[in-house]
C-alpha positions in Angstrom: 0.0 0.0 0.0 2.8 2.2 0.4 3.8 2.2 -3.2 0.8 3.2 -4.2 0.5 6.3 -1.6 4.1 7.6 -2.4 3.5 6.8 -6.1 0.4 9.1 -5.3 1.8 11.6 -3.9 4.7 11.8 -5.6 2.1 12.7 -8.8 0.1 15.3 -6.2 3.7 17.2 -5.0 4.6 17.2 -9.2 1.3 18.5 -10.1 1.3 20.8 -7.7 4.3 22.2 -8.9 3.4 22.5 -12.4 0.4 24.3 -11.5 2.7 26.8 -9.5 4.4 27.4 -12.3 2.1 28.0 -14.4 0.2 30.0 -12.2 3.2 32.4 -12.0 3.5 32.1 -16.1 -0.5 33.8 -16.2 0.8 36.2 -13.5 3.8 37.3 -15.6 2.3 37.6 -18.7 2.9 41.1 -18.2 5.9 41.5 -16.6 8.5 42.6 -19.1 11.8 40.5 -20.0 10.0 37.6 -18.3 10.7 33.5 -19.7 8.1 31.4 -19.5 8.6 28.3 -17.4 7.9 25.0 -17.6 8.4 22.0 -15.2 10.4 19.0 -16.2 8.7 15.2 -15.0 11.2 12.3 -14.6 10.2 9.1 -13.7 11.5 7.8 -10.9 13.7 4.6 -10.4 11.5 1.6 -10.9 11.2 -1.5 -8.3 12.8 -4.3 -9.4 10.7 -7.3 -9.1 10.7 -10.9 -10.0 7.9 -9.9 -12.2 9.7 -7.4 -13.4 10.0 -3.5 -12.9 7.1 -1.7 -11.1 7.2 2.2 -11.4 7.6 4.2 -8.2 6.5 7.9 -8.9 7.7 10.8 -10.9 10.2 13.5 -10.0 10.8 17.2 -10.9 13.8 17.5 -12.4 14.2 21.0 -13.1 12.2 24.2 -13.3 13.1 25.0 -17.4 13.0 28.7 -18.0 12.6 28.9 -21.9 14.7 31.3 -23.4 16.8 31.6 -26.8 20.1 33.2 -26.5 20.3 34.2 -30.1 16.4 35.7 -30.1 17.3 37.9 -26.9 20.6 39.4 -28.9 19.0 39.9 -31.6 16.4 42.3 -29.9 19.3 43.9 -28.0 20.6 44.5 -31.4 17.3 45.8 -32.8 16.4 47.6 -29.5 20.1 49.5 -30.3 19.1 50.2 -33.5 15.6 51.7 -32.7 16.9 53.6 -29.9 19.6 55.2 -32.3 16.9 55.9 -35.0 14.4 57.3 -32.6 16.7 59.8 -30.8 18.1 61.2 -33.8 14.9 61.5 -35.2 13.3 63.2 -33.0 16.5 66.0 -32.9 16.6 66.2 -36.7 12.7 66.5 -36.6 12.9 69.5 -34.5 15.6 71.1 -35.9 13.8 70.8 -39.3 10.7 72.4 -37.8 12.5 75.3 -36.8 14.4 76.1 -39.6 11.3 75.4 -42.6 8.8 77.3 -40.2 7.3 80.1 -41.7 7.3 82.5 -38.3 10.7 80.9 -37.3 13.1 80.1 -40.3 15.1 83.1 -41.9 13.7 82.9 -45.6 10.9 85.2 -44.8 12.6 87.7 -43.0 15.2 87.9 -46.1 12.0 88.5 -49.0 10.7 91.2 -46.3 13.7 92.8 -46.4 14.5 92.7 -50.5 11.2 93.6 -51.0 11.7 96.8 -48.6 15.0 97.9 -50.3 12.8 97.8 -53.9 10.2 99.9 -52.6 12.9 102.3 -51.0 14.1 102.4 -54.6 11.8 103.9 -56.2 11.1 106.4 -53.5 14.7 106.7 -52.1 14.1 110.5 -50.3 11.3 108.9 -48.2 12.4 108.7 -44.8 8.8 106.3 -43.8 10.4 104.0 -47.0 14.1 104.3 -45.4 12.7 103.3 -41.8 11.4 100.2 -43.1 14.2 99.0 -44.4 15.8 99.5 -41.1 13.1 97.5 -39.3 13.2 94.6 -42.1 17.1 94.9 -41.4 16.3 94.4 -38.2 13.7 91.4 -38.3 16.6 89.8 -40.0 20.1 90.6 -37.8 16.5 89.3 -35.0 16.0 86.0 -37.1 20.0 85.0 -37.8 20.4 85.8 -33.8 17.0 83.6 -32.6 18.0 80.7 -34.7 21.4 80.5 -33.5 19.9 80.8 -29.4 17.5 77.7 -30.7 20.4 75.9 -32.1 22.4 76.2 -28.7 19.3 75.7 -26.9 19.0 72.2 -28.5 23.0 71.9 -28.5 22.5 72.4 -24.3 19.8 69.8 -24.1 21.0 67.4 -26.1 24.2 67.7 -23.9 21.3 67.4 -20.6 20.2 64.1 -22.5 23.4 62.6 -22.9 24.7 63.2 -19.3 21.0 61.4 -18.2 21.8 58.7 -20.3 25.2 58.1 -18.5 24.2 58.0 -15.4 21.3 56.1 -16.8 23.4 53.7 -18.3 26.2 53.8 -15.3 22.7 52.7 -13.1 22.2 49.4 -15.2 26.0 48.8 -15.5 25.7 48.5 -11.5 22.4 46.5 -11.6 23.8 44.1 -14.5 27.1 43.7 -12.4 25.1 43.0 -8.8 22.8 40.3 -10.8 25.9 38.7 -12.0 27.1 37.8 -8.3 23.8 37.0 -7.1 23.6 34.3 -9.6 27.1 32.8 -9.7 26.1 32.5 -5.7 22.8 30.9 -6.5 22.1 28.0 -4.3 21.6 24.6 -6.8 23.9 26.5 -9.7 26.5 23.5 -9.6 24.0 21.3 -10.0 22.3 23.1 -12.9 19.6 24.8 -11.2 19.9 28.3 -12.6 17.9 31.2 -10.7 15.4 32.1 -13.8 14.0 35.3 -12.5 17.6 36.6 -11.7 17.9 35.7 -15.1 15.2 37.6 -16.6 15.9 40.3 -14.7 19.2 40.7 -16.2 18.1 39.7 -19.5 16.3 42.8 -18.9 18.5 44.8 -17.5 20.9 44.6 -21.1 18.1 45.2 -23.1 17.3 48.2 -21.3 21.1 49.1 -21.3 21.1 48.3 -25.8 18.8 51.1 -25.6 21.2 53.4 -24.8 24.6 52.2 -26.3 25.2 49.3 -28.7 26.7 46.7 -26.4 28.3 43.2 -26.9 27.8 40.2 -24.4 29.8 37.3 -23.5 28.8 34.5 -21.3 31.4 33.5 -19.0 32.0 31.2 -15.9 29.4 30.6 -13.4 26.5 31.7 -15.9 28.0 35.6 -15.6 27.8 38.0 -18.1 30.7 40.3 -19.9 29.3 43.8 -21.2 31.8 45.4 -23.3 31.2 48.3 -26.0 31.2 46.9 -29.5 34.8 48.0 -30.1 35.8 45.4 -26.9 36.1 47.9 -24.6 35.0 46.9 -21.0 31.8 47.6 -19.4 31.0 45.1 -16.9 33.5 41.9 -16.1 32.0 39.7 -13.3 30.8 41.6 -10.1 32.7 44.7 -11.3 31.4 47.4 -13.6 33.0 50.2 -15.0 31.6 53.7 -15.1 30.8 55.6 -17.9 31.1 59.6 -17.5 30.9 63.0 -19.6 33.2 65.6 -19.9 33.8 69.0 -22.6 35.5 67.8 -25.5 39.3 69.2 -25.1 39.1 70.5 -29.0 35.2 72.1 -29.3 34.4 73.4 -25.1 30.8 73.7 -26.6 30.8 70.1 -27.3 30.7 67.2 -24.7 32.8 63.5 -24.9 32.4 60.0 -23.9 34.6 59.1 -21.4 35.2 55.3 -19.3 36.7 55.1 -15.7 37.9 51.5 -14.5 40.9 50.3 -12.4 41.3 54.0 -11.8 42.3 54.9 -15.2 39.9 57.7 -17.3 39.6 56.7 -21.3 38.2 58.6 -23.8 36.0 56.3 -25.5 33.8 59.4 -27.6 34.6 57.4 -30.6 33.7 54.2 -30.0 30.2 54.8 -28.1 27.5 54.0 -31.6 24.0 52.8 -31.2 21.4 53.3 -28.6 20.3 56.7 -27.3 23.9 57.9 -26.6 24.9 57.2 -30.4 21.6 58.5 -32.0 22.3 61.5 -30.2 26.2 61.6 -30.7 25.1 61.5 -34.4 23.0 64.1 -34.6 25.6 66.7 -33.3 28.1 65.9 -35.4 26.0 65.0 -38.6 22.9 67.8 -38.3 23.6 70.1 -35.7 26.7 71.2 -36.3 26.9 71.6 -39.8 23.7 73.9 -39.6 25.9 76.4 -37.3 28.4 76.6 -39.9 25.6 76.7 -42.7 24.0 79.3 -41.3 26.5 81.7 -40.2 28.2 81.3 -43.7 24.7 82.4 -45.4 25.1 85.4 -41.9 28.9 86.6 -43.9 27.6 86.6 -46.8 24.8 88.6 -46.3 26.6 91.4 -44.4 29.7 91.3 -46.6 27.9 91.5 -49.8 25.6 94.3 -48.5 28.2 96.3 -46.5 30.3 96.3 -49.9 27.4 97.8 -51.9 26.3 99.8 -48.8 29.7 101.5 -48.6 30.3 102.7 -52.2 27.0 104.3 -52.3 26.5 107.6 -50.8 23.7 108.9 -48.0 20.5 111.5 -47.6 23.7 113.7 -46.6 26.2 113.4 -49.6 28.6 111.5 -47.5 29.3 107.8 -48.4 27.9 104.9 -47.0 29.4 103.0 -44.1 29.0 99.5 -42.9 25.2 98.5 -43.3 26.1 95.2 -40.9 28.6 94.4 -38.7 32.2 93.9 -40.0 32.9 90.1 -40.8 37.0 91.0 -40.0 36.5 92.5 -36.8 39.8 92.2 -34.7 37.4 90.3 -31.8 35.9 88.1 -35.3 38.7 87.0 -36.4 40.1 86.0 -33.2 36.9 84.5 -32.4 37.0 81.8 -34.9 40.1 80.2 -33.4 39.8 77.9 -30.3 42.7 76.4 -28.5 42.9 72.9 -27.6 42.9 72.7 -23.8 45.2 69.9 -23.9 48.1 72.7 -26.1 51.6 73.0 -24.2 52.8 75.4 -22.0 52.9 78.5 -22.4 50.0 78.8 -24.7 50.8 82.7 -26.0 49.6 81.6 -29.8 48.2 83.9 -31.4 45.9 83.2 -34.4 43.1 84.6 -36.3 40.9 83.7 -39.4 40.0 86.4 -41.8 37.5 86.3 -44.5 38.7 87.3 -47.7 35.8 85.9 -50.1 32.4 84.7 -48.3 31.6 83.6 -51.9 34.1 81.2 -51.9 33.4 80.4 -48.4 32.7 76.2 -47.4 30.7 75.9 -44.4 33.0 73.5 -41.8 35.5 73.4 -39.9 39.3 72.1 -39.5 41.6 71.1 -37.2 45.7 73.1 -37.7 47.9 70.6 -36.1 51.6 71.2 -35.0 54.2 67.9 -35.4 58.1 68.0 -35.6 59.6 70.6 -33.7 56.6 72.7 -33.6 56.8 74.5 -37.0 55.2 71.9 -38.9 51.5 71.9 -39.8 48.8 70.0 -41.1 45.0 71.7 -41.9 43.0 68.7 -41.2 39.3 68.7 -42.8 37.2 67.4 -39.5 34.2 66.4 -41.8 36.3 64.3 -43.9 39.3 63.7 -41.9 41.6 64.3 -44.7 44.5 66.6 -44.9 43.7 69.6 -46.9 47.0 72.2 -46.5 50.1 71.6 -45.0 53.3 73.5 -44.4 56.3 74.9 -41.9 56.2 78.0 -40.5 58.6 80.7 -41.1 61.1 81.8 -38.4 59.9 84.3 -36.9 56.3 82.6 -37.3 54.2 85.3 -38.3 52.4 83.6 -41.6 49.2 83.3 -43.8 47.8 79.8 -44.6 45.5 80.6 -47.4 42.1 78.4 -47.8 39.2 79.0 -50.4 37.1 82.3 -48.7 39.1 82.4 -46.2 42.6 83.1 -44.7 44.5 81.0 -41.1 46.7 84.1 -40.0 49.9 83.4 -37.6 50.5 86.4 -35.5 52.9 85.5 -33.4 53.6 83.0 -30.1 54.9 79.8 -29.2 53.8 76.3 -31.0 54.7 72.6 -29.0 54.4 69.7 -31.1 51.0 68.0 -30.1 49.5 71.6 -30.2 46.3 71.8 -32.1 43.7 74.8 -33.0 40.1 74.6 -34.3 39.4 76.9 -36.9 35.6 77.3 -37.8 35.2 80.4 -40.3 31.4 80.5 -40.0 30.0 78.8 -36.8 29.7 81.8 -34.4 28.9 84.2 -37.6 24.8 84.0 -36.8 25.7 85.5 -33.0 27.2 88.1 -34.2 25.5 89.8 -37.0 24.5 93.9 -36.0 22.7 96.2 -37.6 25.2 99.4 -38.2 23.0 101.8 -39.5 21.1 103.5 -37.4 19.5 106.6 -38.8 17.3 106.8 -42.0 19.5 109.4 -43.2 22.3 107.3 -43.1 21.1 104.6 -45.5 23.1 105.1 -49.0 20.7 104.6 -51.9 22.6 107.1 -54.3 26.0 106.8 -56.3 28.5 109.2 -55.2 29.2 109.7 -58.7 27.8 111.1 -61.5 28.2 111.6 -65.6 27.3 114.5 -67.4 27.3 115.1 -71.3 28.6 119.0 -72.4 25.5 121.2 -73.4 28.1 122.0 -76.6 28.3 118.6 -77.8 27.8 118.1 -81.5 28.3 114.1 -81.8 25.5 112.0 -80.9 27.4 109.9 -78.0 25.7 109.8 -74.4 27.4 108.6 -71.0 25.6 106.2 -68.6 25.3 106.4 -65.2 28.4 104.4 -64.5 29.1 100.8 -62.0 31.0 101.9 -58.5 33.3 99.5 -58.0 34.8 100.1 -54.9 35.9 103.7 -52.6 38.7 101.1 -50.5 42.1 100.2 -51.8 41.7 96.0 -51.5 44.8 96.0 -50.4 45.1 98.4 -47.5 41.4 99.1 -46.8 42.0 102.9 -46.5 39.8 105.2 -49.3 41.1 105.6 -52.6 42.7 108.7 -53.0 39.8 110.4 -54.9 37.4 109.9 -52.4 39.4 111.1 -49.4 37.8 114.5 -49.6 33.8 114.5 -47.6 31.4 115.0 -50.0 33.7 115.8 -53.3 35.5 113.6 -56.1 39.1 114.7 -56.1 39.7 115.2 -58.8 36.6 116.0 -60.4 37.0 114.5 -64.2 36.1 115.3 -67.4 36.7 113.1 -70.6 37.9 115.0 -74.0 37.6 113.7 -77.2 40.2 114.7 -80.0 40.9 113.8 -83.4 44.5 112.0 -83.4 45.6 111.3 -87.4 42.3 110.3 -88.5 41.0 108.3 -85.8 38.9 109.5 -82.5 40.7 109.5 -79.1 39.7 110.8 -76.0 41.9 112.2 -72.9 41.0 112.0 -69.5 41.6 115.5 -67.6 41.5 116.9 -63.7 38.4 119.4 -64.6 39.7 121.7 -61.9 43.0 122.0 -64.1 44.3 124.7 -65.9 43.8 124.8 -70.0 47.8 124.1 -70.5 47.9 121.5 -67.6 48.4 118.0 -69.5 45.9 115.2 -69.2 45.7 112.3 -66.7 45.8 110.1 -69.5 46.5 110.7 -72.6 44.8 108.7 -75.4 47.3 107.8 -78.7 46.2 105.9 -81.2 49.4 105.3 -82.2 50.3 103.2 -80.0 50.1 99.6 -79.3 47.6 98.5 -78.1 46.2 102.1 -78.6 45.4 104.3 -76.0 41.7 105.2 -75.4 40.9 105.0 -79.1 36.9 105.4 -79.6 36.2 103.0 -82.6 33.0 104.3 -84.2 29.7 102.5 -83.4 31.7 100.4 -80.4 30.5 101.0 -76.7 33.9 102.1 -74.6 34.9 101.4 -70.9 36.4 104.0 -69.3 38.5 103.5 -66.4 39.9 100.1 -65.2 38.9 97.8 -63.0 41.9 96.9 -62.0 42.9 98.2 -58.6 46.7 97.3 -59.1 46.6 100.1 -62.2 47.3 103.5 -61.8 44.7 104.3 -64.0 41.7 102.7 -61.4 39.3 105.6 -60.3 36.9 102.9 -58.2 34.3 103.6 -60.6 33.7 102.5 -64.4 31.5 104.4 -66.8 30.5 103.6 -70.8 30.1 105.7 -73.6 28.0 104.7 -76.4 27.1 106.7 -79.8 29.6 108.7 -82.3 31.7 111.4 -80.1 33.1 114.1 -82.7 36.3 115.7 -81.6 35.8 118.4 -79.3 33.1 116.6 -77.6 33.5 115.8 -73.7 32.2 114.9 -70.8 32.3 115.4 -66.8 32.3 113.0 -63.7 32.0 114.3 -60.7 30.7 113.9 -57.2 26.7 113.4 -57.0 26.1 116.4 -54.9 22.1 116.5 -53.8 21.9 113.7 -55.1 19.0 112.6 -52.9 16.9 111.6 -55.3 19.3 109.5 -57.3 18.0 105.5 -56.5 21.4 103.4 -58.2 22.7 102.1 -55.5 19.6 101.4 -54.1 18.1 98.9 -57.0 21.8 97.2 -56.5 21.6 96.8 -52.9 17.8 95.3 -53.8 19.2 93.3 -56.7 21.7 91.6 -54.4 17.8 89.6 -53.0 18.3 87.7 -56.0 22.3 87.8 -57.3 23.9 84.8 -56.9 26.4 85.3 -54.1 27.2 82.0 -52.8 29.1 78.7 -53.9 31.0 80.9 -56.3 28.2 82.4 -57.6 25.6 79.2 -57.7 23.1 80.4 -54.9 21.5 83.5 -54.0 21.2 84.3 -50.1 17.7 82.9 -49.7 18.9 79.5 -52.3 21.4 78.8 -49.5 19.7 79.3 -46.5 17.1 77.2 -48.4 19.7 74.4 -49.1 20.4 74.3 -45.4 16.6 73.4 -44.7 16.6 71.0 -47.5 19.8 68.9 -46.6 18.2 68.8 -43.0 14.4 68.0 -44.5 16.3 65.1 -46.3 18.1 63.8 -43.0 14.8 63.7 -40.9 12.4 62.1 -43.9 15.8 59.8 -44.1 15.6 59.2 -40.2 11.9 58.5 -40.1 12.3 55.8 -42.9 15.7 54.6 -41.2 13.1 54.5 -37.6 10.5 53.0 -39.1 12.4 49.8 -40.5 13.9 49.9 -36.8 10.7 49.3 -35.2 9.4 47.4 -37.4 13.2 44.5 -37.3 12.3 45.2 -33.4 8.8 44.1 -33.7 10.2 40.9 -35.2 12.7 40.3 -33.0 10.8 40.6 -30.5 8.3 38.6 -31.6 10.3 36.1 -32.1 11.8 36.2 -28.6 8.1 36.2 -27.6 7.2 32.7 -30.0 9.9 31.2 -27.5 9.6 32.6 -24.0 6.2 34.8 -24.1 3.4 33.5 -21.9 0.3 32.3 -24.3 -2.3 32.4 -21.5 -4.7 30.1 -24.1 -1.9 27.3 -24.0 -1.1 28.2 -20.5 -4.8 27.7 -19.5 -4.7 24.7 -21.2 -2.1 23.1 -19.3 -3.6 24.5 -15.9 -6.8 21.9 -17.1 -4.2 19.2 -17.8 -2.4 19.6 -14.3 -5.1 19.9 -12.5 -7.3 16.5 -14.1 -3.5 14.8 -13.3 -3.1 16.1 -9.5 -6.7 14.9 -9.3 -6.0 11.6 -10.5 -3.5 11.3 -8.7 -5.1 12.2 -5.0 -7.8 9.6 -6.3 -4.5 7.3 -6.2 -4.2 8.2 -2.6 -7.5 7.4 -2.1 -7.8 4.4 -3.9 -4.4 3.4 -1.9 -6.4 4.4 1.5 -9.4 2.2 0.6 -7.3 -1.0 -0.5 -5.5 -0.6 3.5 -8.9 0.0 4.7 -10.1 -2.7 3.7 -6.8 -4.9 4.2 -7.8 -3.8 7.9 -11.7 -4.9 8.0 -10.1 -8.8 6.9 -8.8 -9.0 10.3 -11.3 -7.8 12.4 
């Protein structure tokens, strides 16, 4: 009878078991990272018999958690992917809706304030016409400086959301390391008895750590875990985890790095953290962000070059010539300001550099790194977008140098350089901070030419004079004013253009009008010579004046003849004195809304800053594609993982019916057992 009681209750205690398990499967259904369970029967030794063997009972032999190491990597893999997809998708997403906004992009602002200048020019003595093109000025110096504060604003809390994800990330490193020891010192692990919900839990753990960084993991001895970045690089070994931290990137201050303490050393590991939050967001820095500083503040130099160059050779409400419309892109404090040191440079740090903008329509949008090798004097330009060397070179002795660069020129100034030093030189990132409006009276706007042409009332040929092209009232080369504009509100000297027979053909001389009738010309025309001298050939349009300012013979200004001149014909160039009606320069400050300015001469202002919000719309629609397929490779994985170890509460209620009929068959075992002995008993009474 006792066979049949322990053979019993062996079936009760195993049935009972099995429906505890499954029990806890329905209770977990929910419980994220959980394996399903199942229990594992074994029939126990049989009783050997003369007869043969009789069975004695069934055993549990293990508790099975069901779970497929390749199905849980591959949804750490996947959940790295998503969470690199999703984070930089959501920063390129609202970048993009800041700069293709209608109230908060830039392209808006510019149209207002072409259109203003056009309207000015057709009324240039209105003062209510002049003051809004100082507002519209305005709006746009307001737009350049808002979109650079929401591009640090998002440059700051991307920074926030990568030091939360470190010490997010440092939290599980902890966890996943703690977990490890608590299972190698599970009670029953030698015997192959694994803890399954310390298991899960740090099944979970790495799948909550994938989402932040792309990770790699090893088993190792005593069913531990090894967490390591995907380059190798450590993250948790054992019971000991390492710590991941933050820190400002030695090269770019503004920008932060990834660094890893363990065993007391500090590595910088910026490079090697990809994948997860940490890398989505890494990305989007280096691929989005910072590119659309540099974009923007090229499209800021542009603008306020090209308009303080037209601004300045045109000439105000007062007869004086214009001055700087924006602020000046070479300002001593500018051109400093586009050099940063490297923190890590060697004593004693005195360089002294500066960038200076020579051509903004030449001018990339980027940055470089100028690295010092050797003893010091050797450099190397290093493209940071590309990584490849673009100029290189020794400096002089003493140092004081120009490294020339499309747009743009690297000056050496002076100070010591240590091999190992480096410098980052970004042209056009800060450019958007620092654009002012100069003007600040309506007055002072310049919508005239300083110059004018006039024909003699005693003309007999049929030639006319047009209103000439300013070219420029600076010497290139030193940036003082050309001689003949020195003089407020005159032309010195005022000219006046002669036309004489010279052996048959028509030539014309260029005089000081102020001079005396016996004085000799400025320049003399002589068809004689070769190449003649200002020879008119009939029915040909002439240019007068060069535009060369390396001649002797450049005045700043060009003007063009047209018609048949007869000898003794002549006209006069002078200063444009009340001018205040005259509206030239205006319609070519309103013409530069539409010149192309940019990408040696392939964009107009409002093309480029358009080509910055394309190049970011195409990033984000990329992203959302690129985050899409994530989710959807995460869906897979996961429900593949889910196939495997996901509670099915239909099968799981299944097998509660099937435990159940079995730990009641076998309590009707016991009672079956209890009757037999009961009535064993009544035989004897």
């Amino acid at each position: 009878m006792a066979g049949l009681i322990n053979i019993g209750l062996t079936g009760i205690l195993g049935n009972q078991a099995a429906l505890n398990t499954t029990g806890n499967n329905i209770t977990n259904a929910n419980t994220p990272g959980y394996s399903r369970q199942e229990v594992q029967f074994e029939t126990q030794s049989a009783q050997r018999t003369g007869a043969g063997s009789i069975g004695t009972g069934v055993s549990i032999t293990d508790i099975r958690r069901l779970a497929n190491e390749y199905l849980t990597q591959q949804v750490r893999e996947d959940s790295s992917l998503f969470g690199e997809q999703e984070a930089l998708n959501s920063e390129l997403s609202r970048l993009d809706n800041l700069l293709g906004g209608e109230s908060t992009g830039l392209s808006n602002a510019l149209n207002n304030f072409f259109a203003s200048l056009q309207n000015a020019a057709e009324d240039p003595a209105s003062l209510p016409q002049r003051q809004l093109v100082l507002s519209e000025a305005q709006q746009v110096v307001n737009r350049f400086e808002a979109l650079n504060q929401e591009f640090i604003q998002q440059r700051e809390s991307v920074k926030t959301q990568m030091e939360q994800g470190v010490k997010d990330a440092n939290t599980l490193l902890k966890s996943i390391a703690e977990l490890n020891l608590a299972i190698s010192e599970s009670p029953g692990l030698a015997q192959g008895r694994e803890p399954n919900e310390l298991l899960d839990k740090r099944d979970e753990k790495l799948r909550e750590l994938s989402e932040l960084v792309n990770i790699s993991v090893v088993q190792a001895e005593g069913s531990q875990v090894n967490v390591s970045l995907r380059n190798g690089q450590a993250l948790v070994v054992g019971d000991k985890a390492a710590q991941l931290g933050t820190r400002d990137n030695a090269e770019d201050p503004t920008r932060l790095e990834f660094t890893l303490t363990t065993g007391g050393r500090t590595l910088n590991v910026d490079s090697q953290v990809n994948g997860g939050k940490l890398g989505g967001l890494q990305r989007f820095e280096s691929e989005a962000l910072q590119p659309a500083f540099a974009e923007l503040g090229r499209v800021a130099i542009a603008l306020s070059e090209t308009l303080n160059h037209q601004h300045e050779i045109g000439m105000d409400l007062e007869g004086d010539l214009g001055g700087l419309f924006f602020s000046d892109i070479n300002s001593q404090a500018a051109q400093r300001g586009r050099v940063i040191a490297n923190t890590n440079n060697g004593a004693p740090r005195d360089a002294q550099l500066a960038v200076e903008i020579i051509d903004s329509s030449q001018l990339p949008a980027g940055s470089w790194s100028l690295r010092f090798g050797g003893d010091g004097r050797n450099f190397e330009l290093v493209d940071r977008a590309t990584g490849e060397v673009v100029n290189q070179g020794r400096l002089p002795d003493p140092v004081q140098s120009e490294i020339s660069m499309p747009g743009f020129n690297i000056r050496i100034e002076g100070g010591t350089f240590n091999a190992g030093d480096s410098f980052l030189i970004e042209p056009t990132r800060n450019a958007a901070a620092s654009i002012g409006l100069e003007v600040n009276r309506e007055e002072d706007l310049a919508f005239a030419s300083p110059v004018r042409a006039e024909s003699s009332a005693n003309n007999t040929g049929d030639a006319t004079i047009n209103q000439g092209k300013m070219l420029d009232v600076r010497d290139p080369f030193t940036n003082s004013l050309l001689s003949n504009f020195r003089q407020d509100g005159q032309l010195d000297p005022p000219l006046e253009i002669r036309f004489r027979d010279d052996g048959g053909q028509v030539v014309y001389d260029v005089f000081d009008a102020n001079a005396a009738p016996t004085d000799p010309p400025l320049i003399q025309g002589d068809a004689s010579a070769v190449p003649p001298v200002n020879l008119f050939e009939p029915g040909q349009s002439k240019q007068l004046f060069t535009d060369d300012p390396r001649s002797p013979d450049y005045f700043g200004f060009q003007f063009e003849i047209s018609g048949n001149p007869r000898p003794g014909d002549s006209f006069s160039i002078d200063y444009n004195t009340n001018g205040v009606s005259d509206n030239r320069n205006a319609e070519f400050l309103a013409a530069l809304g539409t010149e192309n300015t940019l990408n040696n001469g392939s964009q107009s202002f409002a093309e480029g800053y358009a080509g910055l919000v394309e190049d970011i719309g195409v990033k984000t629609r990329q992203s959302q594609l690129d985050k899409d397929a994530g989710s959807t490779l995460l869906e897979q994985s996961t429900n593949q993982r889910e196939s495997v170890s996901g509670v099915n509460l239909d099968e799981e209620a299944g097998k509660l019916i099937q435990y159940q009929a079995a730990y009641n068959a076998s309590a009707q075992v016991v009672s079956v057992a209890q009757d037999l002995f009961n009535t064993l008993l009544q035989s004897f009474r």
